[in-house]
C-alpha positions in Angstrom: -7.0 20.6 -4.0 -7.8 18.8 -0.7 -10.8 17.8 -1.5 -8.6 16.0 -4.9 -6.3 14.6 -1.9 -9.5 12.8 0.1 -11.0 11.2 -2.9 -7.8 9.6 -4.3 -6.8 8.5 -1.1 -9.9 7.2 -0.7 -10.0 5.6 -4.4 -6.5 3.9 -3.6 -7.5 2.9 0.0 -10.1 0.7 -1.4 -8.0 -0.6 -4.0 -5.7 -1.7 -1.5 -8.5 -3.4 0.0 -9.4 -4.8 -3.1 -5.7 -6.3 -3.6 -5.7 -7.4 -0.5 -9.0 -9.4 -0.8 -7.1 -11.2 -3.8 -4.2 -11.7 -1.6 -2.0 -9.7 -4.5 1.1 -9.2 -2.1 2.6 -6.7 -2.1 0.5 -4.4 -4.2 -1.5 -4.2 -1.1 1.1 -2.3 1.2 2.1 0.0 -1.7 -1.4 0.9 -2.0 -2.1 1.3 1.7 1.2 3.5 2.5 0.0 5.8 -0.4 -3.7 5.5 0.6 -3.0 6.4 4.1 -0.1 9.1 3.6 -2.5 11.1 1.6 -5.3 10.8 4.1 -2.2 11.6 6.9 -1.7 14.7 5.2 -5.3 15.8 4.4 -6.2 15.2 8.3 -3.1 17.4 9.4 -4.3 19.9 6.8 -7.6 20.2 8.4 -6.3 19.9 12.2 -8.2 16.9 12.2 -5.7 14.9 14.9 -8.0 11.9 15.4 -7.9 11.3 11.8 -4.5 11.9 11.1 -3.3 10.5 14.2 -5.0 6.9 13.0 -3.1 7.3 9.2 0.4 8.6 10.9 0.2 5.0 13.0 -1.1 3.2 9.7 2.1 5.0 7.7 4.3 3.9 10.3 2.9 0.0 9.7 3.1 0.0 6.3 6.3 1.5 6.5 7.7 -1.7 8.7 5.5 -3.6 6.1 7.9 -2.2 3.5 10.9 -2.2 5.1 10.3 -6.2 5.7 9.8 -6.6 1.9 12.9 -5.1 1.2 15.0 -6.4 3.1 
């Protein structure tokens, strides 16, 4: 199952990159924060802290990011 985690995360990371290459705001953020929460959680299921340490601090920015659109 974790393995399924990593390679969708990965899949929607680079779709967020893609979006964000064609400037397609805010599909970019949504993909990021769901990119990176699932990356987040597969690096604190592995006790991997340098990897989920850099997605918790990317899930906080795209959470800002998201809290900005909506408000």
């Amino acid at each position: 199952m974790l393995e399924i985690v990593k390679w969708s995360g990965t899949i929607i990371c680079l779709i967020g990159t893609a979006v964000t290459n064609f400037n397609l705001y805010p599909y970019n953020i949504y993909c990021g924060f769901v990119g990176s929460c699932m990356w987040a959680f597969a690096g604190f299921k592995q006790k991997d802290y340098a990897l989920f340490s850099v997605e918790i601090v990317a899930v906080v920015m795209y959470t800002i990011g998201l809290g900005v659109l909506f408000k």
